[in-house]
N, C-alpha and C positions, 0 to 999 in steps of 0.2 A: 604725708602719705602713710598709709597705716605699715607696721612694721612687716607682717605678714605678704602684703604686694610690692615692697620692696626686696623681700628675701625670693617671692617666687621671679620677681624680675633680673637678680642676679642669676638665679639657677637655671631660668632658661638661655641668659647669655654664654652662660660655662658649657648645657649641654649642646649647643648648636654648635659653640667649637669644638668642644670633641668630638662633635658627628662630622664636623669639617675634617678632622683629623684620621676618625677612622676611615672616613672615604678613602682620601692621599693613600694612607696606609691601605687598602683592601686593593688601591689601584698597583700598588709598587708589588704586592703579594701576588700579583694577578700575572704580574710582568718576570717576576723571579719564578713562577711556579711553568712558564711557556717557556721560559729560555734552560733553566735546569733541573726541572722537573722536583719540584721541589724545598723545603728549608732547608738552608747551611745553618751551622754553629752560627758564622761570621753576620747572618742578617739577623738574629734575633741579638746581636750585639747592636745594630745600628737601628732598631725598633726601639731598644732603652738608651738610644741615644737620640734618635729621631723626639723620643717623649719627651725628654731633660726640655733638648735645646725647643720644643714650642711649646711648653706648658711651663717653667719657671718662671723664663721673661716677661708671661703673661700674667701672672698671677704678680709679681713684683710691681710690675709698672702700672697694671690697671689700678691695683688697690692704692699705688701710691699718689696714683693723679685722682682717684675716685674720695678718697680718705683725706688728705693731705693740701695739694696742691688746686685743686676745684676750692673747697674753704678757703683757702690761703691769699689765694691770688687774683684767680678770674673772678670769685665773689666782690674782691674788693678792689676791680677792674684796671690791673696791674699787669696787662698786657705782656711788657717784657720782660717780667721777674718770671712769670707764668711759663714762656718760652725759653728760658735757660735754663729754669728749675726743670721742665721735661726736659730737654735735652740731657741734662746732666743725669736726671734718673733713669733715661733710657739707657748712657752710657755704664753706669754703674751696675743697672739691672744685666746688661750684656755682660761686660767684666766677669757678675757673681758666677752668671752662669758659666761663660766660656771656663772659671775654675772650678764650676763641681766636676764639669766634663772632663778636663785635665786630669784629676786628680781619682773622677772613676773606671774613667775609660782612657787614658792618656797613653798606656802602654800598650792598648790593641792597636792603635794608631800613630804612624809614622811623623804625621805633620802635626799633632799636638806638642811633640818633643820640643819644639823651636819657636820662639818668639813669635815671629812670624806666622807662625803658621796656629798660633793662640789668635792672634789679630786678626788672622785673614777668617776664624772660625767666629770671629765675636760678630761681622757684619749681619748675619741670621738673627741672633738675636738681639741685638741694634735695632733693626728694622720692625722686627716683632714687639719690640718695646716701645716704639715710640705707635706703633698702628693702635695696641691695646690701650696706650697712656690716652690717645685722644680720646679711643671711645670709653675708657673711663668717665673724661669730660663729661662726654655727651650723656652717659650714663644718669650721672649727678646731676648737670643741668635740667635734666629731664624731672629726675625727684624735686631739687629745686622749684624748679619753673611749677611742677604740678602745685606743690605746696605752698607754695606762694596764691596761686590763682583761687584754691580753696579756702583759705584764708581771708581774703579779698573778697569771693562771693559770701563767707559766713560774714564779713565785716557789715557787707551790701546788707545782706537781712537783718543784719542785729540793727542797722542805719534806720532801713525802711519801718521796721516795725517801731521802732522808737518812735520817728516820725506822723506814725498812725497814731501811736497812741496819747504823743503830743494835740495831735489835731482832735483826736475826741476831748482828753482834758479841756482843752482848748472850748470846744463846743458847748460841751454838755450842762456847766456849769448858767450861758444863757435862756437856756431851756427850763431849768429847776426854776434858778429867784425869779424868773419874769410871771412863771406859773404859780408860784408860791405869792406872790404879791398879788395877783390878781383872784384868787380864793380868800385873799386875808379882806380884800373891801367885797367881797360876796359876801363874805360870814355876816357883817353888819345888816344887812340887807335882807340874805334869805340863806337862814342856818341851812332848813335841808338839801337846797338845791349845792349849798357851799359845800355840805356833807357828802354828796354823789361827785363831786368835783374830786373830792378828797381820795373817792375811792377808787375812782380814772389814774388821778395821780398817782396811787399806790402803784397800780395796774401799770403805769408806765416807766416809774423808777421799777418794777421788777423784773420790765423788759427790757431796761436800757442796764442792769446789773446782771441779767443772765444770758438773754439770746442773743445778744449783742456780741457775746465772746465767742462764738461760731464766727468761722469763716465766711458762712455762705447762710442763708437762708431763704425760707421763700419769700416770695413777694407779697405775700397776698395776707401776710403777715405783719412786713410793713405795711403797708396798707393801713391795717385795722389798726398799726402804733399812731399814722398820720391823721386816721379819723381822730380817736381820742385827743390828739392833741389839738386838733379845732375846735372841737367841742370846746376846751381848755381855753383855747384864746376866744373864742366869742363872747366869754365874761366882758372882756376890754371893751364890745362897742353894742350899741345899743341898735346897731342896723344890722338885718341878718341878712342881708346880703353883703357883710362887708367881706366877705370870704367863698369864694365858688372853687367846688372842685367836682372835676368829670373824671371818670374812669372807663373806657373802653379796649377789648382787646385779650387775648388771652395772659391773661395777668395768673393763673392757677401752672402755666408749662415756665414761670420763671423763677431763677432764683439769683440774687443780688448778695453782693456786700451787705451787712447792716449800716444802718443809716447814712444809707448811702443819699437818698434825696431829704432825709428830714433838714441837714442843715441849711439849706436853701428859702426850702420855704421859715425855717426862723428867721434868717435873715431877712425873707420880705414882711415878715410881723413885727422885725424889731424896726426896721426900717418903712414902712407902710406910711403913705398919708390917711390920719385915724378920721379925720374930719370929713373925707371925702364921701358923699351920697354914692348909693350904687356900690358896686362892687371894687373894694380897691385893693383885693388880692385873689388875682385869678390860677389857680392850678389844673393843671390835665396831665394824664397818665394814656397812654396810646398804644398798646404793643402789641406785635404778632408773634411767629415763632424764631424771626433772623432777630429783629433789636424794639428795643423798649425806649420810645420817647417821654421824655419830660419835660413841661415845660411851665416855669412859675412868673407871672410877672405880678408887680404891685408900681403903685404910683407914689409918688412924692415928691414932696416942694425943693423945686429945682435950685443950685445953690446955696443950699441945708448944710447942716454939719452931719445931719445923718447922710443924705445921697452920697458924702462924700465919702464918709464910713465906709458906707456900703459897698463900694469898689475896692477897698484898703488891704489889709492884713488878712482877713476872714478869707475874701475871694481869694488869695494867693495859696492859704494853707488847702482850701478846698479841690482846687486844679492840684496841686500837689498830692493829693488822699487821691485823685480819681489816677494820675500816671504813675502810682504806686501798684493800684489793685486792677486797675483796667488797662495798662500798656498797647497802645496798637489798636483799643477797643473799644473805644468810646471816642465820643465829637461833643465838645462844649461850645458856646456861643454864648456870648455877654452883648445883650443891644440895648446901650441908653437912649435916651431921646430928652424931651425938656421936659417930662411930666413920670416918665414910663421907663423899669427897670425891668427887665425882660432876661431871663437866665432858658437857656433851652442845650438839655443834655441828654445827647443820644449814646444808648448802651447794647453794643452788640452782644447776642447771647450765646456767650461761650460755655455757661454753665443751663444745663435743662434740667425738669425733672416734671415727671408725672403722676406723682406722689401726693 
């Protein structure tokens, strides 16, 4: 807790007791001033005494259970060392005080003179010493406990973001070599078309090292990162239908995570049956102004080492990247079949923009 909200937290505890005090006190002034019209000598004697006996014992016990004994003991959940060490520091904080009192005011008063009559004066501040010592406790547990919690949620973020940035590491790297090897057997074939390939590519390594660092972006954005990168794989096959994607919706009022659907559809590129006629990786984008549907599927030979892949490590880190950034706010769904790998993720829109 910052030092600042711990100091203004002591000082509103000290001035609500005073004000508790000057109440008592304004009520007994209220009472002396109706019965004798007025102050004696003898009550502004028992006003700096009235002070002594509830602000020492207070100031004693709290600091020593708030300082000392909270650290000491209940930190390191020591129950009954906790309860003898108060006890004993209430009795000692009583003691101090019943002898400043003796010793400032002892001769204005008859039953200070006497043992007795020291003891029968120390139960006040007994009592007052041990009320203050708990809420010292509580005082520090309170710091404690905050301090701890914040700690714990800086822990959460410093976890989660790690975790993101593992998952892109993780990604990103299948994206570059699959793209990179597939312009390197163009170049043989057709320099210029390998050359416009090239400069897609640039275009998309500068998207995936700059916008990608933003929080949020638009979609429409994405989009046009996910177009380039089909262009990009349609090297690999020689049927231009092996790749369909539809977009409807108002796709311009959203704004997404970065790449937040590209690893999906990698996944069905790297996993796709490439042999298949027709179309063997189907995408669509659907969204209004509540939530944005997606959904990618591709086919492949069932009992593969890739199909098997392709439910493995990748799908785990990726659910994990979506209940990091979308909590509460998105709906995934994974439907195999014996031919058909089917991913379909809905994302509610929490984030708008008209921009």
């Amino acid at each position: 807790m910052n030092k600042k909200l711990v100091i203004a937290l002591h000082t509103a505890y000290w001035l609500c007791y005073l004000l508790l005090l000057a109440v008592l006190l304004m009520l007994i002034y209220m009472q002396w001033a109706f019965q004798q019209k007025g102050l004696q000598p003898r009550h502004f004697l028992f006003i700096q005494l009235f002070c002594t006996l509830t602000i020492l014992p207070a100031i004693i016990s709290f600091y020593a259970a708030y300082s000392f004994l909270m650290p000491r003991f209940l930190a390191e959940k020591k129950s009954l060392a906790l309860t003898v060490s108060g006890m004993g520091t209430a009795v000692i904080s009583s003691l101090l005080t019943t002898t400043c009192i003796a010793l400032l005011f002892g001769e204005h008063f008859v039953f200070m003179r006497t043992l007795k009559g020291v003891l029968e004066q120390a139960t006040v501040p007994f009592f007052l010493s041990v009320i203050h010592g708990v809420l010292g406790l509580v005082l520090r547990g309170f710091v404690a406990w905050f301090e701890e919690n914040r700690a714990k949620m800086e822990l959460q973020e410093r976890n989660a973001q790690m975790e993101l940035d593992l998952i892109k590491a993780h990604l990103d790297p299948h994206f570059l070599f699959n793209t990179l090897n597939n312009i390197d057997v163009l170049i043989e074939q057709d320099s210029k078309r390998a050359s416009a390939y090239l400069q897609k590519l640039s275009g998309i390594l500068r998207f995936m090292l700059y916008d990608t660092k933003a929080e949020t972006m638009p979609l429409s954005e994405e989009l046009a990162y996910i177009g380039q990168y089909l262009d990009l794989q349609k090297i690999r096959s020689a049927n231009p239908d092996f790749v369909r994607l539809s977009i409807e919706g108002a796709i311009a009022e959203w704004r997404i995570a970065p790449m937040l659907f590209m690893p999906f559809i990698e996944n069905a590129f790297k996993f796709a049956e490439h042999k298949k006629s027709g179309a063997a990786i189907t995408i669509s984008f659907r969204c209004n102004a509540k939530e944005c549907m997606f959904e990618c599927e591709n086919s492949y030979v069932p009992n593969s080492v890739a199909s098997k892949q392709q439910s493995g490590l990748g799908t785990t880190l990726l659910k994990r990247r979506l209940e990091l950034l979308y909590p509460n706010a998105h709906e995934i769904s994974i439907v195999v079949d014996d031919t058909t790998y089917k991913v379909r993720l809905t994302i509610q829109n929490t984030i708008t923009t008209t921009s």
